[in-house]
N, C-alpha and C positions, 0 to 999 in steps of 0.2 A: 556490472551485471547484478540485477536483482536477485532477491535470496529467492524467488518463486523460479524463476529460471535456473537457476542452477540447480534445486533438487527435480526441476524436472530432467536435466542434463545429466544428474548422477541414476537417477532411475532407469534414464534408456541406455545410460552406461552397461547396470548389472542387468538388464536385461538383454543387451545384446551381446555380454560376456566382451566386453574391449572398446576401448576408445575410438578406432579407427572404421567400424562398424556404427555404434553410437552414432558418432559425427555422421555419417556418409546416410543416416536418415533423418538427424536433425540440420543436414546441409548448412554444414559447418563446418571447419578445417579441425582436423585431431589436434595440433597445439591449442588451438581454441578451446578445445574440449578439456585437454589435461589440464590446461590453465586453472577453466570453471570450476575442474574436481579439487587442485590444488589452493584456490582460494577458499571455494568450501572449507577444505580438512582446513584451514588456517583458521575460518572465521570459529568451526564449534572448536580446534584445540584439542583434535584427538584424528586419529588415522581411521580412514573408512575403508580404505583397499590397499587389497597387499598387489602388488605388481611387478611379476617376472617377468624372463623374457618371451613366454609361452602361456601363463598362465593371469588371471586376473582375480583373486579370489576377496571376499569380506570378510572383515575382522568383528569382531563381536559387536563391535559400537557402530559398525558399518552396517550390520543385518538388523536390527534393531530401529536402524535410523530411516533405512530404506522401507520398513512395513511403515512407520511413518509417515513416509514421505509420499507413499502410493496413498495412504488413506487422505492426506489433506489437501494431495491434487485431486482426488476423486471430490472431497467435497467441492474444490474449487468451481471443478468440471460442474456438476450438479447446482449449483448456487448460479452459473451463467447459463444452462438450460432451463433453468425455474425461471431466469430473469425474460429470457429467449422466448416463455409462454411453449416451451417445449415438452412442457409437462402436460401439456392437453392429446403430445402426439409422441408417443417413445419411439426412441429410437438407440443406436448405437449396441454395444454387445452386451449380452446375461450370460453369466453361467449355473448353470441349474444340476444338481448333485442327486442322486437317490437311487435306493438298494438296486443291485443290476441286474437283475432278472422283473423289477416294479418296474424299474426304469425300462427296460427295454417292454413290457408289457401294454404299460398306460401312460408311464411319462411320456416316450419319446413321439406314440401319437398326440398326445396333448400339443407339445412343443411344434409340431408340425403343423398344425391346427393355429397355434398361436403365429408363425412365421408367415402362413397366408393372410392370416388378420390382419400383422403389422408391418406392411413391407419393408421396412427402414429399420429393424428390427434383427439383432445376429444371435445365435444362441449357439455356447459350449455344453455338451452334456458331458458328465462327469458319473459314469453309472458303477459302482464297487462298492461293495460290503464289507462297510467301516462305517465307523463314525468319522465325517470329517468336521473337521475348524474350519467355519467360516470366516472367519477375521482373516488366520495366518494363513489360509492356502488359497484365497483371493476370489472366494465362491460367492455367488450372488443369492440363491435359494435353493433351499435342502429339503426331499421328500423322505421323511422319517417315519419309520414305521415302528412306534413305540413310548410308551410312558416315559413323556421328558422332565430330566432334572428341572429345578431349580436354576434359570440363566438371566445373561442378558441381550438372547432374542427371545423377538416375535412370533407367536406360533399361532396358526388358524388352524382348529380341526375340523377334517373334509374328510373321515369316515373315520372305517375302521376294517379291519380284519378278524377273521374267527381262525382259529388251532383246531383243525380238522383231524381226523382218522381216515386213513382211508384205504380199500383194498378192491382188487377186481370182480367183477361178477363172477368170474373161475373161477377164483381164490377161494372166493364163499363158498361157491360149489362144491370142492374137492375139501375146506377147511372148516367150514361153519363160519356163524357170526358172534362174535365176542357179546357179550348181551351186559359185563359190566367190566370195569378196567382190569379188576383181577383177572379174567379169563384170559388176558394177553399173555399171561405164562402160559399156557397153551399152545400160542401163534407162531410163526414166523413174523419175526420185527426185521425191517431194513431200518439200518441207523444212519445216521450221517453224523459225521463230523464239524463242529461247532452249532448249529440251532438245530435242536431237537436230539441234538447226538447225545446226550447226557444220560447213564445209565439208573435213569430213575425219571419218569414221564410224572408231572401232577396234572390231577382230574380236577374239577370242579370249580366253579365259576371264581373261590380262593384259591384253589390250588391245594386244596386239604388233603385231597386223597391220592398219597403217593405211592406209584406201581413201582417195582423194580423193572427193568428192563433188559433185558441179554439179547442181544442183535448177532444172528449169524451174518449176516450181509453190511459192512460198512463201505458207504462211498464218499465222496468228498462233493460233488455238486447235486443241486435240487434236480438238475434233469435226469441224472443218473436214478436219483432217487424216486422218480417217477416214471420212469421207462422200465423198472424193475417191478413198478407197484402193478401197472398197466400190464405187464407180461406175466399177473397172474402169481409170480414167486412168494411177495409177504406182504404185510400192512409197514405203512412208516406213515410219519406227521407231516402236514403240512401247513403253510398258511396259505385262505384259500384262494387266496388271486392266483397263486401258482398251480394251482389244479381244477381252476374254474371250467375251461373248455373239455379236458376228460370227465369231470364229473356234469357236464352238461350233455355232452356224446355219449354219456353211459360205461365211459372205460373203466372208470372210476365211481365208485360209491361210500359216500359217508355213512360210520357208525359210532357207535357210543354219541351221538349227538348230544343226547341229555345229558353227559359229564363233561362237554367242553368247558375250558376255561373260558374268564372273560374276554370278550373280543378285543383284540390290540389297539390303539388308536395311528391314525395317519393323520399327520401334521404337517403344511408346509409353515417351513421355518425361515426367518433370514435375519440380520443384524438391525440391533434399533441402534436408530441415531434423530440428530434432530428433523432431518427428514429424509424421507424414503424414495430413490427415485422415481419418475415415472415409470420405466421401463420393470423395474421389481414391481411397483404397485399393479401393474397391467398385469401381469404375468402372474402373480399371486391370485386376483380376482378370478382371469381369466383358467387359470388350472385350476382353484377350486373346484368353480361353476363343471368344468369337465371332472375331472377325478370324481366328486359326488353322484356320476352319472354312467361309467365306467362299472362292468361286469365285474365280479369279484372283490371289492367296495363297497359296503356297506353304507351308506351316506348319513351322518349324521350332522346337527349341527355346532 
């Protein structure tokens, strides 16, 4: 058995958690199968899985081998679709990653838009509020809303974002309008917990001018935080994709505009290598082109 078969044999192994699973989609007999793992662990000379009677788990040299061993079948895979001239027509599955409230905004019509495009074409969304690894969690393109390190991906910026203020037409009514950052000791502030929650908001397109902040109202999600801004209670921060359609319906109105910081950038991201598949390069041009064009998106190039 060749060494390309076999780490494909050990990959559907831990991916399907056992031997006798594995086999029964690589339609092959389970000794077959133990065989291929056990001549593996022979050829590198060190144990990839520990195996009980219930359990099947990877040993350190075993998880290491397997991220691996997914990336050099993938270029495999990629190297006889480029030969296939497959690369004029993607196909097969993307997964696509970004902040979950973006992502369910403007990613996921994008992605829907893009799946009518390319019929042959599968897509996993991935929408949570983290930074993920692309390499180690097996993602194909990331919508990142934020000034990126120093790496080694590929990054296209297809807009940007503004840090709004924002409060109800009530609010004003019964509170007045802040006229500069200081006057928020005055206000009622909704806070939220992790972005924007920080007791101390900066103004200015540096971020120079720093307000203290005391929030009687904390909540933990942006829609909380905006059903609270809308029902007239306080002012809280936002970025504005997420309060684009209230501040268009009038629920919502921005203030202090002239001390916004600068606008955030939105970058799709994914892994450089020697090359890029088609189905990532379709999917990058093709979100750009949309995101750039998308309410609350500032488009730049």
């Amino acid at each position: 058995m060749d060494r390309w078969q076999a780490m494909r044999i050990f990959v559907q192994v831990v991916e399907c958690g056992g031997f006798a699973p594995a086999a029964k989609i690589l339609h092959m007999s389970p000794p077959s199968v133990t065989r291929a793992i056990a001549r593996l662990e022979e050829i590198i000379g060190t144990r990839l899985l520990v195996r009980t009677t219930r359990s099947l788990k990877l040993t350190a040299a075993g998880e290491g081998y397997a991220a691996d061993c997914r990336r050099i079948l993938a270029e495999i895979a990629e190297a006889e679709a480029n030969a296939a001239g497959s690369f004029t027509h993607p196909a097969g599955l993307l997964t696509v990653t970004a902040p979950a409230l973006f992502g369910r905004i403007h990613v996921l019509p994008v992605v829907l838009d893009f799946l009518d495009r390319y019929p042959a074409m599968q897509v996993k969304t991935v929408f949570l509020d983290r930074v993920t690894n692309l390499v180690e969690e097996g993602l194909d393109v990331a919508v990142r809303i934020a000034a990126l390190p120093a790496s080694g991906l590929i990054a296209r910026r297809v807009g940007s974002v503004r840090q709004v203020l924002c409060g109800s037409p009530d609010y004003f009514a019964r509170f007045g309008e802040p006229k500069e950052p200081q006057d928020l000791a005055h206000h009622r502030i909704i806070g939220r917990e992790g972005l924007f929650g920080h007791s101390e908001w900066l103004f200015g397109r540096d971020g120079s001018i720093r307000v203290p902040i005391t929030a009687r109202l904390i909540v933990d999600t942006n829609d909380a935080a905006i059903a609270a801004a809308v029902a007239g209670w306080g002012l809280s921060r936002f970025q504005s994709y997420q309060v684009a359609p209230e501040i268009e319906a009038g629920r919502l109105k921005v203030v202090l505009a002239d001390y916004e910081r600068a606008p955030v950038p939105i970058h799709i991201v994914h892994a450089e290598g020697r090359m890029v598949s088609a189905r990532v390069r379709a999917f990058v041009d093709f979100a750009g082109d949309r995101l750039r064009r998308r309410a609350g998106v500032n488009a730049e190039a």
